[in-house]
DSSP file (Angstrom, degrees, kcal/mol; ACC not computed):
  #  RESIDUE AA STRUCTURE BP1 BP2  ACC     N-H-->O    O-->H-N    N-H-->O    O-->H-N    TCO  KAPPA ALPHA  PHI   PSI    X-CA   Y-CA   Z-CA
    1    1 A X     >        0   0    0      0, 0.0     4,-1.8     0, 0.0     5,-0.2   0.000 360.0 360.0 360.0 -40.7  -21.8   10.5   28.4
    2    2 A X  H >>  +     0   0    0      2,-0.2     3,-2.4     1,-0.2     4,-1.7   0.962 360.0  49.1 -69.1 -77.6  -18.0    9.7   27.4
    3    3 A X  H 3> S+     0   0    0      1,-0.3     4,-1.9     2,-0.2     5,-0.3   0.645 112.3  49.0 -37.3 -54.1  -19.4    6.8   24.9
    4    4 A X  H 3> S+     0   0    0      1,-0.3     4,-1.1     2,-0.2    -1,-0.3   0.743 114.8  43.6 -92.5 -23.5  -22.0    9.4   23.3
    5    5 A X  H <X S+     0   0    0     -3,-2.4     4,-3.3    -4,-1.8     5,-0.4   0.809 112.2  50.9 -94.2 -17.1  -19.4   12.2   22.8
    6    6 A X  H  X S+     0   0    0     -4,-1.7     4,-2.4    -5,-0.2    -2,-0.2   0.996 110.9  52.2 -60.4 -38.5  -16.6    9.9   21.3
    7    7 A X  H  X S+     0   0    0     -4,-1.9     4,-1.6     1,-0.2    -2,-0.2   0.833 107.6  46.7 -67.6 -40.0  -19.2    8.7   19.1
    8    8 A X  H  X S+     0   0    0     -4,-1.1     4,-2.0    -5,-0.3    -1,-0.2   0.898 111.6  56.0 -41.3 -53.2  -20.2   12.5   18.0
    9    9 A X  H  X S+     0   0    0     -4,-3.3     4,-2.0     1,-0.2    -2,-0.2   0.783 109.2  48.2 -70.4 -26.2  -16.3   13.1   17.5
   10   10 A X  H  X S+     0   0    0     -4,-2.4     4,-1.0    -5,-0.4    -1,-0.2   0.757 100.0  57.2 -86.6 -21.6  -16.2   10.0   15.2
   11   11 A X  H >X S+     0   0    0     -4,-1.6     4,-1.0    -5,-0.2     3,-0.6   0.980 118.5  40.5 -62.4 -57.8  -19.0   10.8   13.0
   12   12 A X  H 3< S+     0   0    0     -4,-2.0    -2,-0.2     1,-0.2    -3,-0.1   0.612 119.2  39.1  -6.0 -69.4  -16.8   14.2   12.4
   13   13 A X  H 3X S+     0   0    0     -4,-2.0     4,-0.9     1,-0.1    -1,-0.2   0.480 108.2  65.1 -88.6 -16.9  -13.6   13.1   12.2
   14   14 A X  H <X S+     0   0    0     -4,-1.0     4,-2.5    -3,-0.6    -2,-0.2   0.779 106.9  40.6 -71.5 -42.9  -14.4    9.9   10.2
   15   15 A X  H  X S+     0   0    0     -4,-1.0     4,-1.7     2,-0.2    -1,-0.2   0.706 105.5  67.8-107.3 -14.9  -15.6   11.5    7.3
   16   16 A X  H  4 S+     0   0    0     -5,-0.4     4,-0.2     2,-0.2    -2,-0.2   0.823 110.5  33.0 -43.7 -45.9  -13.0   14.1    7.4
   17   17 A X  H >X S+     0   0    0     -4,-0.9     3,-0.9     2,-0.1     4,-0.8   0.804 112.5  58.2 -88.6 -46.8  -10.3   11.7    6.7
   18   18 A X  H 3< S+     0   0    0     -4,-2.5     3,-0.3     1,-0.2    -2,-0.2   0.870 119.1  34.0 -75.6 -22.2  -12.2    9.5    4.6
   19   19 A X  T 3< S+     0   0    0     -4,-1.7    -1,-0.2     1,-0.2    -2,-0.1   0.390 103.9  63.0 -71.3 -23.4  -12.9   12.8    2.2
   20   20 A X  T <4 S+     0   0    0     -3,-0.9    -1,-0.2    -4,-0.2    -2,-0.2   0.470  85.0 110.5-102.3 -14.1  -10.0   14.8    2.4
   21   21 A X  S  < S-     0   0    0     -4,-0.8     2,-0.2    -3,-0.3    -2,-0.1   0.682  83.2 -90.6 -33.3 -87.7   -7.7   11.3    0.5
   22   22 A X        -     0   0    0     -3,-0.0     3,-0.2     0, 0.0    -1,-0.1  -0.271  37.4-169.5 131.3 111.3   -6.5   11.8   -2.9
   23   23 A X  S    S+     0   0    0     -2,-0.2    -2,-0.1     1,-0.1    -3,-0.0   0.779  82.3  57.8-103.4 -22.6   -9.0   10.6   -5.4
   24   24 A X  S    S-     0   0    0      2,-0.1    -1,-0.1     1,-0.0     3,-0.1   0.445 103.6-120.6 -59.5 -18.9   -6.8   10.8   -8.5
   25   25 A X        +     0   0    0      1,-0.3     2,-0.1    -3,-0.2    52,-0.1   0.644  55.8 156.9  69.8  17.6   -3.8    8.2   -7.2
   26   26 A X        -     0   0    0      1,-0.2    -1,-0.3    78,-0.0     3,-0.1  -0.552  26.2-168.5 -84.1 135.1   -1.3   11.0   -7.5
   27   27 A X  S    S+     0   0    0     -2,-0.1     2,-0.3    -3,-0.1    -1,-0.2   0.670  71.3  40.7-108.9  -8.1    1.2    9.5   -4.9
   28   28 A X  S    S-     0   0    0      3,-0.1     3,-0.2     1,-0.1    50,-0.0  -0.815  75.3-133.8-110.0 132.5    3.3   13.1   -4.9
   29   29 A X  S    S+     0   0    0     -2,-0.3    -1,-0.1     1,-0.1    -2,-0.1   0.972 109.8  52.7 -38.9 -72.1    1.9   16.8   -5.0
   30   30 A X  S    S+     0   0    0     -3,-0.1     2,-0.4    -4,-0.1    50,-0.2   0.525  83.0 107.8 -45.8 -26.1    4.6   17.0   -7.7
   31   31 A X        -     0   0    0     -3,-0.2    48,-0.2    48,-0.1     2,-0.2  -0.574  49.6-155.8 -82.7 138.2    4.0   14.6   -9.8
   32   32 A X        -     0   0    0     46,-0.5    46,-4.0    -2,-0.4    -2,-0.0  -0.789  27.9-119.0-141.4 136.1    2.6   14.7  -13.6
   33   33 A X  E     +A   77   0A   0     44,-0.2    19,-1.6    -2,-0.2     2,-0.3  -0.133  48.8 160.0 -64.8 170.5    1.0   12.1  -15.2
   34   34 A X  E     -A   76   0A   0     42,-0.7    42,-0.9    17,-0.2    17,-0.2  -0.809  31.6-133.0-162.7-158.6    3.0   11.2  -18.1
   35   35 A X  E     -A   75   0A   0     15,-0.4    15,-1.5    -2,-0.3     2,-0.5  -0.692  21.5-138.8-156.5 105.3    3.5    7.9  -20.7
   36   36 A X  E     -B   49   0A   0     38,-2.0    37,-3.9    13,-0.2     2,-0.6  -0.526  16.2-170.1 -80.1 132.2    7.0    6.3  -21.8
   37   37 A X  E     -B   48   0A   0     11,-2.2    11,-2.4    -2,-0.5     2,-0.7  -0.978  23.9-116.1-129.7 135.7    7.8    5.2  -24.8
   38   38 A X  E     +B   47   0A   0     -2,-0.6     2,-0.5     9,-0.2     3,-0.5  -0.674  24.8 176.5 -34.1  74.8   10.4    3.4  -26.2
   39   39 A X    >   +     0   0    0      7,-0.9     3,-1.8    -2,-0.7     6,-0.4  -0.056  38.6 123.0 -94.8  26.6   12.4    5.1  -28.6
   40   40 A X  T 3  S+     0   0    0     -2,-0.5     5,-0.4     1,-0.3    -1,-0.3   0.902  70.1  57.6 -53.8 -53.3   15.0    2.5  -29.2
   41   41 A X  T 3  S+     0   0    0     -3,-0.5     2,-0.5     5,-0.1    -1,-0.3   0.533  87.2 110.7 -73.5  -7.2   14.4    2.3  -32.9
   42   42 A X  S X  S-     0   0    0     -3,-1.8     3,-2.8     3,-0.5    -3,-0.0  -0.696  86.8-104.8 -30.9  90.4   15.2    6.0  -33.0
   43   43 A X  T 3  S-     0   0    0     -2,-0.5    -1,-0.1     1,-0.3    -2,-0.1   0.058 103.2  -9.7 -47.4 127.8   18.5    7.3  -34.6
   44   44 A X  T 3  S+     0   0    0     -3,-0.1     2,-0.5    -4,-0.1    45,-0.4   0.406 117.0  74.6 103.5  -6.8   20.5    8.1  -31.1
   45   45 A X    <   -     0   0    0     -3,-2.8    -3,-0.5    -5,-0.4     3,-0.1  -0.984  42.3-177.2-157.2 157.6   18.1    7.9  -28.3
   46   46 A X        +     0   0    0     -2,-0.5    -7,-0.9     1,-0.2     2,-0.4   0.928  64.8  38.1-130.7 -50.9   16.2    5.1  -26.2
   47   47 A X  E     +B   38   0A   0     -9,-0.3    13,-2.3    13,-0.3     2,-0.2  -0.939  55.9 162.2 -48.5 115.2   13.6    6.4  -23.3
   48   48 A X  E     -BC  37  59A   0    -11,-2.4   -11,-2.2    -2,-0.4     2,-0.4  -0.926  18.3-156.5-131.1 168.8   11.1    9.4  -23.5
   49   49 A X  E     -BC  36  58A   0      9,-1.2     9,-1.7    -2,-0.2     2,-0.6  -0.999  12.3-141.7-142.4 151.8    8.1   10.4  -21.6
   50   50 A X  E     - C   0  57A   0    -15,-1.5   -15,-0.4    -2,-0.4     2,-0.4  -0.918  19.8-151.6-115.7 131.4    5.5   12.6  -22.7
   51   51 A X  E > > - C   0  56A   0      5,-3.2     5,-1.4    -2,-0.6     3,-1.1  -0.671  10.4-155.8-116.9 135.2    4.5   14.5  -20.0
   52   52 A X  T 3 5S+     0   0    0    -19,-1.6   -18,-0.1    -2,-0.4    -1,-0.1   0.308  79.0  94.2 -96.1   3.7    0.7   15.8  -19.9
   53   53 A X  T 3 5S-     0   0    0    -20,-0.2    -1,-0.3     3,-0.1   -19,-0.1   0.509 123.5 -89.0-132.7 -32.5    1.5   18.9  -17.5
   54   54 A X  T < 5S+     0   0    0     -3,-1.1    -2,-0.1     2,-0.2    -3,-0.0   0.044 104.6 118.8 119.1 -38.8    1.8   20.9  -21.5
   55   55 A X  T   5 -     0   0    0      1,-0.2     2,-0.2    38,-0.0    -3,-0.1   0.622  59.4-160.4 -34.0 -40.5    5.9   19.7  -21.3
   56   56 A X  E   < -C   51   0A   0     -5,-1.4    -5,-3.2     2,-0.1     2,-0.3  -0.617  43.1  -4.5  87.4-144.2    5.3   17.9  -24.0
   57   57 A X  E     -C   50   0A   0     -7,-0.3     2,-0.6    -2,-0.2    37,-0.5  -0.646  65.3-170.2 -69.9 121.5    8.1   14.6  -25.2
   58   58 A X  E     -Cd  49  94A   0     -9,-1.7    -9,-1.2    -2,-0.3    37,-0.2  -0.938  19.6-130.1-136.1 105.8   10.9   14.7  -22.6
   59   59 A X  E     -Cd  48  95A   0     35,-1.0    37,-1.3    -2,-0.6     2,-0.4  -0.558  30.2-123.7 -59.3 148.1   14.3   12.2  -23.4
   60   60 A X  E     - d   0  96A   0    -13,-2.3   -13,-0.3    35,-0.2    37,-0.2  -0.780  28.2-172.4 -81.2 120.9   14.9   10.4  -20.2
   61   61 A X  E    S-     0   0A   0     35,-2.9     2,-0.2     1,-0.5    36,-0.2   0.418  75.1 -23.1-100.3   4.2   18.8   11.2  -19.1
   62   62 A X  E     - d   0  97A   0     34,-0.6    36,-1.7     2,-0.0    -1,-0.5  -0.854  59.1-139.5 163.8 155.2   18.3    8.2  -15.8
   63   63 A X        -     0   0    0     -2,-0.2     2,-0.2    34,-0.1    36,-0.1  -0.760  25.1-116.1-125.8 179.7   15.5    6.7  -13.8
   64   64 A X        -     0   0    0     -2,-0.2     2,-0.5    36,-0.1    36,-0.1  -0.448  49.2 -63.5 -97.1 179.4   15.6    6.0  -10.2
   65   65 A X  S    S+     0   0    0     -2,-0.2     2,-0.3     2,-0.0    36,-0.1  -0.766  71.5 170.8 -33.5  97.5   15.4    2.5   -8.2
   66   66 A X        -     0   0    0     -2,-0.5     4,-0.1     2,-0.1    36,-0.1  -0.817  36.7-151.7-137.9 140.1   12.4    1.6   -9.2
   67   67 A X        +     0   0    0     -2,-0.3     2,-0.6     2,-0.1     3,-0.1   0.570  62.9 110.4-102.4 -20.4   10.1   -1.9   -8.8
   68   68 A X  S    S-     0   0    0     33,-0.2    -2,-0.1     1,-0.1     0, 0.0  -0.674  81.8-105.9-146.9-144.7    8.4   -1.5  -11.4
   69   69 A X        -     0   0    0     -2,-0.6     2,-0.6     1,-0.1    -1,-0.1   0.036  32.5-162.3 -49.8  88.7    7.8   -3.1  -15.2
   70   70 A X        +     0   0    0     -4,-0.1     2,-0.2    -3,-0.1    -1,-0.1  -0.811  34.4 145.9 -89.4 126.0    9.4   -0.3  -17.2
   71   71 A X    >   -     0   0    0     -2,-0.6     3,-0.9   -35,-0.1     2,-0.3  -0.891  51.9 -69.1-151.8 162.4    7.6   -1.4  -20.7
   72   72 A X  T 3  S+     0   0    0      1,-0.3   -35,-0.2    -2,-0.2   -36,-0.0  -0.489 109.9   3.5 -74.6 128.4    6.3    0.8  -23.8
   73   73 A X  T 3  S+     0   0    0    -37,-3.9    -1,-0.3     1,-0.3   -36,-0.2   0.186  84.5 159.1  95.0 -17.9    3.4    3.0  -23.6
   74   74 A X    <   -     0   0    0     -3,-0.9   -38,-2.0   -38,-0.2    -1,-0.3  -0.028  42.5-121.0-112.0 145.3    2.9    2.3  -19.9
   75   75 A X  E     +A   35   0A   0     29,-0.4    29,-0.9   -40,-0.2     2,-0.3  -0.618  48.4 154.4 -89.3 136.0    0.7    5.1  -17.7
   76   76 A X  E     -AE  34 103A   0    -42,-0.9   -42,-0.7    -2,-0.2     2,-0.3  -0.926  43.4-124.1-161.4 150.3    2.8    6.6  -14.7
   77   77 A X  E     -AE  33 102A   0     25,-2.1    25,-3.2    -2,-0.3   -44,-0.2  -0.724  32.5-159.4 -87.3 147.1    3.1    9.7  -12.6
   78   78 A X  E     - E   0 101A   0    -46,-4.0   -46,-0.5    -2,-0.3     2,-0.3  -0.620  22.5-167.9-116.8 175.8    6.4   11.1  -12.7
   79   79 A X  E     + E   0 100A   0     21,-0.8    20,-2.8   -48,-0.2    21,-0.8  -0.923  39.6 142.8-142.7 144.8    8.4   13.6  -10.2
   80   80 A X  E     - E   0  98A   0     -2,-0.3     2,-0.2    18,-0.2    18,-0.2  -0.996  35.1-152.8-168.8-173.6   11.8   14.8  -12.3
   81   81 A X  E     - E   0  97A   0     16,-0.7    16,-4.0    -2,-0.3     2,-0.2  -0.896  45.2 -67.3-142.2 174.1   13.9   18.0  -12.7
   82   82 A X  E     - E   0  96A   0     14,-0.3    14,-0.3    -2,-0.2     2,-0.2  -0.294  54.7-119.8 -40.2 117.0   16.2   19.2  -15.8
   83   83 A X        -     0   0    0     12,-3.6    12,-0.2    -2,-0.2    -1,-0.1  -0.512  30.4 -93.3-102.1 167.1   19.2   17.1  -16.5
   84   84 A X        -     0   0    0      1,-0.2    11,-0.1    -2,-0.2    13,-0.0   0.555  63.1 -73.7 -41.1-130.6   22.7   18.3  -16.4
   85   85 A X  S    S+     0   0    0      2,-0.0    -1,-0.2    -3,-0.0     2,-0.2  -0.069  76.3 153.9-118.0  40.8   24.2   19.5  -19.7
   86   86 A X        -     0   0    0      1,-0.1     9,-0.1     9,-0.0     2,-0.1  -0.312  44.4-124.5 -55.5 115.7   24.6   15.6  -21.1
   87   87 A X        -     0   0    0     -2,-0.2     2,-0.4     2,-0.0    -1,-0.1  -0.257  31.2-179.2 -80.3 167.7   24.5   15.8  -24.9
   88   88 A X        -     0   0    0      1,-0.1   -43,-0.1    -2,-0.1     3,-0.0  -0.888  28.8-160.3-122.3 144.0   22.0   13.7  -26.8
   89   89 A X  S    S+     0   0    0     -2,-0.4   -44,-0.1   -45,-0.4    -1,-0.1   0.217  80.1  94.4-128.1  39.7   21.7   13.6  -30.6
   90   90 A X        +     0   0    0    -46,-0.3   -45,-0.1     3,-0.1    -1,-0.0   0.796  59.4 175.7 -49.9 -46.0   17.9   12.1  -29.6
   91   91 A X        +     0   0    0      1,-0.1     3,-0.1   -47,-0.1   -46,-0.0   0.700  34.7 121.7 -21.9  68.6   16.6   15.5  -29.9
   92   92 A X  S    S-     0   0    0      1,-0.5     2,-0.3     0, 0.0   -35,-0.2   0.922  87.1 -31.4 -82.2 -50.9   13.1   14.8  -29.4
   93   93 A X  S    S-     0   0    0    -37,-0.1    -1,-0.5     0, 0.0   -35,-0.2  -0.825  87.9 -53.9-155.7-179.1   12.8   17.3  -26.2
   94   94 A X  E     -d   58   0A   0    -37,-0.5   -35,-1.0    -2,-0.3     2,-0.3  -0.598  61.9-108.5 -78.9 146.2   15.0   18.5  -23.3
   95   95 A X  E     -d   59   0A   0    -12,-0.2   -12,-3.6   -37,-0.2     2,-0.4  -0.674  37.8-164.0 -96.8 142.4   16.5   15.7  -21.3
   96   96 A X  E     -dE  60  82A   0    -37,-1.3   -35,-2.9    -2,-0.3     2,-1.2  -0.911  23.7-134.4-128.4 126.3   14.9   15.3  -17.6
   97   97 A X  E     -dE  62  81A   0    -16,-4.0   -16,-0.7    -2,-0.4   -34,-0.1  -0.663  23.5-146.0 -93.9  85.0   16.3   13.4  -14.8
   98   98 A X  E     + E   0  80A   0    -36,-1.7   -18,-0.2    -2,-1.2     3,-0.1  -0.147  25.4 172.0 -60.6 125.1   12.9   11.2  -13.5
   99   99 A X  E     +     0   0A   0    -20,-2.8     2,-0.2     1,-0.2   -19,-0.2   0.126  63.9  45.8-126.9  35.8   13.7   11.2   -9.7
  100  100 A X  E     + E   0  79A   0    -21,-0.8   -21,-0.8   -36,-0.1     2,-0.3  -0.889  63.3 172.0-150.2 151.1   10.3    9.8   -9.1
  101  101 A X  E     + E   0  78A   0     -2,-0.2     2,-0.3   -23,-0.2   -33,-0.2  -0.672   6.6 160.0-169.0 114.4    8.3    7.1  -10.6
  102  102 A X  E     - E   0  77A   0    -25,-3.2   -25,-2.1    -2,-0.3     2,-0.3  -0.981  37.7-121.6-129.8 150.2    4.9    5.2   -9.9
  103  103 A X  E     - E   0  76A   0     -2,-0.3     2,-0.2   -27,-0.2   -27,-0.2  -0.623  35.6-163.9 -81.3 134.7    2.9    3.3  -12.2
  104  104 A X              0   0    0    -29,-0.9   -29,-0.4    -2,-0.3   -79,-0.1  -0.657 360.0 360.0-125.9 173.7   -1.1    4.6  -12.5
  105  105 A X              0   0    0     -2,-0.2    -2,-0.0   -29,-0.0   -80,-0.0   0.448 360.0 360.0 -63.7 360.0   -4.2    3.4  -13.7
């Protein structure tokens, strides 16, 4: 009787979890997909991301610790906030402080 209702409770709960996961790879609630690009060659300014959330081109003012391969063009979800009042003369976008960063598919 115990075997036949754990087994009831696991058909249940089994597909509960397996269903309720994240199917997108968004590794944060917070985070927006985005792309970086290199802006070296750019009078004044070196990292941007264009942020898919409607944000538009964003200058990078710092990244966090990060592992990995920051390269041009490369897909990532981002987490960030507004960065202080550091001036740029970049002006592509408003500068954003990324305080999150994972690489996506």
């Amino acid at each position: 009787m115990f075997v036949r209702k754990l087994l009831i409770l696991s058909l249940i709960i089994f597909p509960v979890i397996l269903f309720s996961c994240k199917k997108d790879g968004n590794p944060d609630k917070n985070a927006v997909a985005a792309t970086l690009y290199d802006y070296t060659g750019l009078d004044g300014c070196s990292w941007v991301v264009d942020m898919e959330d409607g944000s538009g081109i964003c200058e990078i003012a710092g990244f966090p610790d990060t592992d990995i391969d920051i390269k041009d063009s490369i897909k990532v979800w981002v987490t960030y906030q507004p960065a202080d009042t550091q001036i740029s003369i970049c002006m592509v976008g408003p500068r954003v402080k990324i305080t999150g960063i994972w690489e996506r598919d």
